[in-house]
N, C-alpha and C positions, 0 to 999 in steps of 0.2 A: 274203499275205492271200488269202482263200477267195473267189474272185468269184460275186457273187447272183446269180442264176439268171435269166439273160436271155439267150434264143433266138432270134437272131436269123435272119429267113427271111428269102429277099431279095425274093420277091414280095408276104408278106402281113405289113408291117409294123401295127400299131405292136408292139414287141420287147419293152418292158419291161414287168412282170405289174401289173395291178390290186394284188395286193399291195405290189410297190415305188413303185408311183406316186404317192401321196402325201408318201411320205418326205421330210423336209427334211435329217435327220441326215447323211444318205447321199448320195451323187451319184453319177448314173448316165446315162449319155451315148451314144447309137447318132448315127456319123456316116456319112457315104458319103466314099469315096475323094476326092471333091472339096471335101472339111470341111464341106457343107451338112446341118444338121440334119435326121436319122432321126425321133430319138423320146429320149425324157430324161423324167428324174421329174422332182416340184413341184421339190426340191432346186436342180436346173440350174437350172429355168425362172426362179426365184428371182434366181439372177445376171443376168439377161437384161432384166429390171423386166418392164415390159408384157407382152413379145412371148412369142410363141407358139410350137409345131411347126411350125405352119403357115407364119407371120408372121416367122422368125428372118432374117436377112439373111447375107449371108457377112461385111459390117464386123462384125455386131456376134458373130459366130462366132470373126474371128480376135481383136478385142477382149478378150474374155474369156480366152482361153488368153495367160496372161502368161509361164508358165515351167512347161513347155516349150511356144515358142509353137505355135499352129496351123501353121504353114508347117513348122517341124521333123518336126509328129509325120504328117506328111501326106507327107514324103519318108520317113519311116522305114517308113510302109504301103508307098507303091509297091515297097518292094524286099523287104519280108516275105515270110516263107514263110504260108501258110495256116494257121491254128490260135496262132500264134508273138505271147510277148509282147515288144513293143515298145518300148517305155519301163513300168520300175516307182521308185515312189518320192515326193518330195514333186512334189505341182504347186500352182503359182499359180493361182487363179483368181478374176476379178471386174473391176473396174473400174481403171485406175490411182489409187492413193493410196487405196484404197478393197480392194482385195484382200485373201482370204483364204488361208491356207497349209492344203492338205491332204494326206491319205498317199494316192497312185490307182495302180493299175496302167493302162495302154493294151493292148488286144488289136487283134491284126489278123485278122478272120476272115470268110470267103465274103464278100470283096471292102466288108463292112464294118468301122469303128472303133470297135470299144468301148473307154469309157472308167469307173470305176469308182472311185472315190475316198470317201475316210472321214476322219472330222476327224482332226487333226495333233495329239494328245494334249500330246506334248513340248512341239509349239509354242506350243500354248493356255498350258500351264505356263510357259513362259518369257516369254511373255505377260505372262500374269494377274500371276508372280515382277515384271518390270518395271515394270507397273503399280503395284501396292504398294508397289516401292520408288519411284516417282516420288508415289503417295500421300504417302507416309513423308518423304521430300525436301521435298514442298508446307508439310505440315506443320510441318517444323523451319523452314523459311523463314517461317511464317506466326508461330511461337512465337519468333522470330529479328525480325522484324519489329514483334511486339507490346511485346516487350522494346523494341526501339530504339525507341518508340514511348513508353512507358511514362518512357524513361530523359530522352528528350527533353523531356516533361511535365515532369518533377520540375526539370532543368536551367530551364527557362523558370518555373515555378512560385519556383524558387530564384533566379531573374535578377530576378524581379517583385517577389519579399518583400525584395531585395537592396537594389531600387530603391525601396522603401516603407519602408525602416530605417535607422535613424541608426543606422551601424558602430560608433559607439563603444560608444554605451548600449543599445543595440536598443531602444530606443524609434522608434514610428513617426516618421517626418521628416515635415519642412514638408510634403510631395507627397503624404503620406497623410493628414497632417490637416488639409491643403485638401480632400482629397474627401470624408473626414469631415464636416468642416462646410457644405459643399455638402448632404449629404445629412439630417443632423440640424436645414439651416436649413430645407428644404425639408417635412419631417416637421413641424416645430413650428410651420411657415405654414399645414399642412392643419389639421392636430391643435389649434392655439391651446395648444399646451405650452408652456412658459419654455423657454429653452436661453440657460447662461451659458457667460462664456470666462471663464479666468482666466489673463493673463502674468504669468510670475516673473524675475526678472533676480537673478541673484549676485550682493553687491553687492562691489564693492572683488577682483573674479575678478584681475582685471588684475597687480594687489602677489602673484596666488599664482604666476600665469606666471611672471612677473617674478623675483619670489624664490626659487623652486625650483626653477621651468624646466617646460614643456609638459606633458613626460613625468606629472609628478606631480601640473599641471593635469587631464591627462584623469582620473586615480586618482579626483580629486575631485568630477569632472564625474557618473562612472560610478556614486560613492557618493551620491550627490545622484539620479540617477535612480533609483537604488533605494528612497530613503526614499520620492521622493514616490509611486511606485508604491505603495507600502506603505500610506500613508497617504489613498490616493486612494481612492473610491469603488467598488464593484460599478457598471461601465456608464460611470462616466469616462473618458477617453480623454487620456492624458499623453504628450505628446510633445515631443521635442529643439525646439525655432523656430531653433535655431543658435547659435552661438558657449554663452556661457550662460546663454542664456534658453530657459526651458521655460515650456510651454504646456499648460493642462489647459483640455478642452469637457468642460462638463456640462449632459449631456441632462437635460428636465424638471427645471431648478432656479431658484427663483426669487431675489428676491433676498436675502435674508434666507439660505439656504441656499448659496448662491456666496461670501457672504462671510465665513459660519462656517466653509464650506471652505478656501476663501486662508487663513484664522489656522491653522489647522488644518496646514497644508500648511508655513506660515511656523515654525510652530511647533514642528516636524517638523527641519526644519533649522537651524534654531537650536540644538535640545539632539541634535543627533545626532552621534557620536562619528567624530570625521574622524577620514582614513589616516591612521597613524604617520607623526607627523615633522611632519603638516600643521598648519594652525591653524583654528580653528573658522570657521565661517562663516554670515552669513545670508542673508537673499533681502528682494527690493520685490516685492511683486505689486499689478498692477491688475486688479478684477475689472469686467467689465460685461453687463449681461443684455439680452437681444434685447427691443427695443421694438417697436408694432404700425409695421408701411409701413415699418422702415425694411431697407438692404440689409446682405449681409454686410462690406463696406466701411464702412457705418457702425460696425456692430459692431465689427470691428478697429480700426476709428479710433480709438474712443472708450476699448476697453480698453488701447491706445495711450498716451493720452492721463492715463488713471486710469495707473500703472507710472511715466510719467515724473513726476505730480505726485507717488509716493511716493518718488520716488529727490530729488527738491528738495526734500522736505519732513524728510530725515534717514536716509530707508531703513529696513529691517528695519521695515516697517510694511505696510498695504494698503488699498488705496487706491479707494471704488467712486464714481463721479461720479452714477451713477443716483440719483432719487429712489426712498427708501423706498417700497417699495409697503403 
């Protein structure tokens, strides 16, 4: 490389031109035999932070030279010839952890050190190359992460609706139509809306276990959730209560409407055509509709209470203890 025109006199410094001296691109450096700073452009001065020409220290002189350090290139002057370069190639220079790589040559002349250095082309490139690929790495860790992220959701999403579904029939279970009715009792306490329940019991379920055996119990169970789904309202809420009895909340329905539904629903399984092999079957349902002050415990009680008078009273009927409104 071509070194920029700095004339170094030994009596009448400063050496580097008004035209180099602002330079930051470049670096350019006049030392004396004892590594104390001559004169340097903005460039140097730059690595130095604050300090000065004037102000430069010998710590923070050898400081800065990290490779090759200042003590090396200070033994390589003492033994130089006049005009002779000294070290050419990459140097180090700046701070530790904080250093930059550049391309410099070192001179040794009339008992001064020039030093002269230009950014590290390659190096930047290999640089900027590394960078991008640790960009590029962030990245797939990041779209790597959102996945696992995404997959865990749908897992936990899929463990929740797991835990809110009667496996047999996917109908909601007892634990989501307790919070169902938690929140439908609470809307119809603001609102002064109706909200009825209706329970249904299988009747005589027990002689299909019994006689066919589970397997062809559940066949039964799964068809019977179908119907009543079918048969059930837009906004009804039917679900498994266990063994085989099903449950339907109907939001906004008075009484007159809960109990044209139960028939409806009873009615529904009465004529509906059981699995091959099976025998027909029907249902008791008790219907009961939420009355002012009282809790959701009364409410279950009572439609409780309506279910078992329909099952002593013959079955395949339905049964509402409420007075007609």
């Amino acid at each position: 490389m071509n070194e920029p025109s700095i004339t170094p006199e030994a009596a009448t410094p400063p050496f580097v031109s008004d035209f180099l001296r602002p330079l930051r691109g470049l670096l350019l450096v006049v030392l004396d035999t004892d590594g104390g700073l001559v004169d340097a452009n903005r460039g140097f001065l730059d690595l130095l932070g604050n300090a000065t020409i004037a102000s430069a220290t010998p710590a923070q002189m050898r400081a800065v030279f990290i490779n090759p350090m200042l003590g090396e290139i200070l033994a390589r002057a003492a033994t130089a010839e006049n005009g002779s370069v000294i070290y050419s190639g990459r140097i180090t220079l700046g701070a530790q952890g904080e250093s930059e790589s550049w391309l410099g040559q070192v001179s040794y002349r009339d008992r001064f050190i020039l030093v002269v250095c230009e950014p590290d082309i390659d190096e930047e490139r290999r640089l900027r190359r590394q960078l991008f690929e640790l960009i590029d790495e962030y990245a797939a860790q990041e779209r790597e992460l959102a996945r696992s992220r995404r997959e865990i959701a749908r897992h936990a999403a899929q463990m929740e609706q797991q835990a809110l579904t009667d496996q047999l029939t996917g109908l909601p279970n007892r634990r989501q139509l307790d919070a169902l009715m938690r929140s439908h009792f609470e809307l119809a306490q603001r609102s002064g809306q109706p909200l009825a329940t209706i329970m249904l019991d299988l009747d005589h379920f027990k002689r299909v276990n019994d006689t066919w055996g589970h397997p062809e119990g559940d066949r039964m169970l799964q068809v019977v959730a179908t119907v009543l789904q079918a048969n059930a309202r837009a906004g009804d809420v039917v679900a498994r209560w266990g063994g085989e009895e099903f449950s339907v909340l109907a939001p906004n329905t008075g009484f007159e409407g809960a109990v044209a539904l139960a028939e409806r629903l009873r009615e529904a399984i009465e004529g509906m055509d059981p699995p091959k092999g099976l025998p027909t079957i029907t249902v008791s349902a008790g219907v009961a509709v939420l009355q002012s002050g009282e809790s959701i415990m009364d409410l279950s009680s009572r439609v409780d209470r309506a279910l078992y008078q329909a099952k002593n009273e013959g079955r395949n009927r339905v049964v509402c203890l409420d007075e007609k409104a």
